[in-house]
PAVO-708563 format. One record per residue (C-alpha): residue in one letter; x, y, z. Coordinates in steps of 0.5 Angstrom, whole numbers, plus 500, padded with zeros to 3 digits. Example, Ala and Ser with C-alpha at 12.3 -4.5 7.8 and 13.67 -1.06 7.14 Angstrom:
! PAVO-708563
A525491516 S527498514 
! end
This chain:
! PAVO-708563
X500500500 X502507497 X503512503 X502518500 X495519499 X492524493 X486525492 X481522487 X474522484 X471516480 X467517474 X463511470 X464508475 X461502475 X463497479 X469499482 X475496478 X479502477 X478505483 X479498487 X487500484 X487507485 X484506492 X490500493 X496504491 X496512495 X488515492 X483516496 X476517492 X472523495 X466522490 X463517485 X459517481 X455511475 X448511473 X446503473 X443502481 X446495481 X453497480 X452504485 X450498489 X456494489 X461500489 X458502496 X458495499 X466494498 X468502497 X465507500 X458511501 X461516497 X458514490 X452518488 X447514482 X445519477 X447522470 X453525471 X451531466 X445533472 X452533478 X455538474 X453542480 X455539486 X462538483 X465545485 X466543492 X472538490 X475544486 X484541486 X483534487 X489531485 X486527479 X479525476 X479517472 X474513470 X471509463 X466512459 X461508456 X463505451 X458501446 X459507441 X466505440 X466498441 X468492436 X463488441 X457493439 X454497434 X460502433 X456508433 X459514434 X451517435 X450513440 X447517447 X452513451 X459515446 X458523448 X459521454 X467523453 X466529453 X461529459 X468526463 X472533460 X467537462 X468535469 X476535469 X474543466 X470544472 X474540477 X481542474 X485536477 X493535477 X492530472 X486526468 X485518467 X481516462 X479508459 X475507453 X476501448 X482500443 X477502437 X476508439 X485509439 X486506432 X480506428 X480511422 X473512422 X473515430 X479519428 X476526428 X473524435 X480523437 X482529436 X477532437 X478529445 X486531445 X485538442 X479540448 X484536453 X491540451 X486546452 X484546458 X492546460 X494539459 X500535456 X496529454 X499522452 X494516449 X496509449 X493502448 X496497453 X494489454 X491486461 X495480460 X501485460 X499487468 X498481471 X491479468 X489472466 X486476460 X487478453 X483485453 X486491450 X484498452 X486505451 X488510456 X487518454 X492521460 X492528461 X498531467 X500539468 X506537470 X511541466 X517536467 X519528468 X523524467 X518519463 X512519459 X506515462 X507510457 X514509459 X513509467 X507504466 X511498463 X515499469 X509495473 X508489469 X506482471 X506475469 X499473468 X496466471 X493461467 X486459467 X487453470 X489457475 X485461477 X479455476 X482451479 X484454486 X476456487 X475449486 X469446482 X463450480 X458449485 X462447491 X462453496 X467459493 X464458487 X457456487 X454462482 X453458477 X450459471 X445453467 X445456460 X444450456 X450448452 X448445444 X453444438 X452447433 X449446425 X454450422 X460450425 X465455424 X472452424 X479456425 X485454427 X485453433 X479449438 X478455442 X477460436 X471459431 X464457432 X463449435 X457451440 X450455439 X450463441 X457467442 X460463449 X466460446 X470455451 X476456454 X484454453 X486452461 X493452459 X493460458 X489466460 X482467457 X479472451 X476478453 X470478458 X464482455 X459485459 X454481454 X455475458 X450471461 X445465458 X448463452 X454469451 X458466457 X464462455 X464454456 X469450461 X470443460 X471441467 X474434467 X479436462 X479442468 X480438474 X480431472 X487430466 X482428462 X484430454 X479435452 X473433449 X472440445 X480439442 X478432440 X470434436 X475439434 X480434430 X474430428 X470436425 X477439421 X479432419 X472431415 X468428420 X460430421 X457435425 X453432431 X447438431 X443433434 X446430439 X448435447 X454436449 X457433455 X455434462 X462435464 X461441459 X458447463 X459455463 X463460466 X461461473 X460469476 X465467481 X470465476 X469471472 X470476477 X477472479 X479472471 X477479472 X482479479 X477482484 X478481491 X476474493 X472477497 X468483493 X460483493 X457483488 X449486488 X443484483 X441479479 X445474475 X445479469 X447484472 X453481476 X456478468 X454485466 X458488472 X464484472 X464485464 X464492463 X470493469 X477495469 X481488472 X483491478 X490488476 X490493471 X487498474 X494497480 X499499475 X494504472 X494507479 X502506481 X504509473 X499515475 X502516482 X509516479 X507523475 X504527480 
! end
């Protein structure tokens, strides 16, 4: 634990994976604030009372009492701009970019964070938002670095790419944030790590399971690799053990959520989805009609929040929608360590 404290305020917060990093490494979060009453709900049960659950664009008021906090983070919605979604730049939650600028123009922190998708960094077609994102920055004072980092890189079991617009008043250092935050990268864990040390879904630490049904599909898309392509109906495609996951979306939940093979797992069994794989690439049938194996089941929201590395401890609040949903749209907290510490280093 960092002893210098800096202050902070948290927007989009969501369930709290920024800020469970900042909070880790030397900030203290003085005010909060999210839309979704679930996610408010979460934050507050392990963070604080200091969120407040509304649209941040009727708060703009109340923000003037926290005038020269240290630093404003947080991730915009980012439907607009994701792969994932309908990548609509029209789209009423994409605006919320500039909401985060309105508040780092009334608030006038030392320093800004803020977290989007990597299509908003890198595709032509949100160029001009891009530019217009850092030309408003630089206006209000701010030399302004934009990155893409990978998760896997800071200690998280997951291949997620997000971008980072950071924004700092400091006129001299020793290294840009994009440097400094090399400085705190990590080896992931495999996710036969992380499942196995929970144990097995639906014994105590991991009896949050989801039942969605698993069937095969008709048409099945082949890729190279078993874990790419499309072997089951719906878009949960199973899981590699033996290295860290895909992206976790916040579209998980019924048939969105990612496949386990649990003997293969727990058991040493071969892999049932490696072998279907190999029969299907050497010419062998489809097998629509028949189910898939027991031992086959879907990811469990306890295995999500540790592949997303939460506290083993962290609550959760809603139904099991809204925890996929929540768990999904997070910053992973080991992420948001290395995050916290690069920003720490420039202020």
């Amino acid at each position: 634990m960092a002893t210098n404290i800096y202050t902070a305020i948290s927007l989009f917060s969501g369930a709290g994976g920024l800020d469970v990093g900042f909070a880790r490494n030397g900030f203290n979060v003085v005010w909060a604030n999210d839309f979704d009453k679930d996610a408010c709900l979460t934050y507050e049960a392990n963070l604080g009372p200091h969120i407040e659950c509304g649209d941040i664009n009727t708060l703009f008021s109340k923000l003037t009492k926290y005038k020269d906090v240290d630093i404003i983070f947080g991730g915009p919605p980012c439907q607009g701009f994701s792969v994932a979604g309908k990548m609509d730049p029209n789209d009423e939650r994409s605006k919320l970019i500039w909401s985060f600028l309105n508040t780092v123009q009334i608030v006038k922190p030392r320093a800004f964070v803020m977290e989007n998708v990597k299509a908003l960094a890198t595709l032509s077609k949100f160029g001009d938002i891009r530019q217009e994102l850092i030309k408003k920055a630089i206006s209000l004072g701010y030399f302004v670095e934009l990155i893409i980092v990978n998760s896997k890189d800071f200690g998280v079991p997951q291949s997620r790419e997000r971008m980072f617009l950071v924004g700092h008043k400091k006129r001299s250092w020793t290294r840009t944030f994009e440097q400094t935050i090399q400085l705190f990268k990590k080896k992931p864990k495999t996710v036969r790590e992380i499942i196995t040390n929970l144990g097995k879904a639906g014994t105590s630490n991991n009896n949050r399971i989801c039942n969605a049904r698993i069937t095969l599909a008709v048409n099945p898309v082949l890729r190279k690799s078993p874990y790419a392509g499309m072997l089951f109906n719906g878009q949960g495609r199973p899981m590699n053990p033996d290295t860290i996951a895909c992206t976790l979306h916040a579209s998980m939940g019924g048939n969105r959520t990612p496949i386990i093979d649990e003997e293969h797992l727990f058991d040493n069994q071969p892999s049932w989805v490696e072998e279907y794989h190999a029969h299907l690439i050497s010419g062998g049938r489809p097998r629509p009609f028949e189910s898939a194996p027991s031992f086959l089941r879907r990811l469990t929201v306890d295995e999500a929040l540790q592949l997303q590395t939460f506290p083993a401890n962290y609550k959760f609040v809603g139904k099991q929608s809204s925890l996929f949903k929540q768990i999904g749209n997070a910053v992973p907290c080991n992420l948001a360590d290395s995050v916290a510490c690069a920003a720490r280093e420039l202020m």
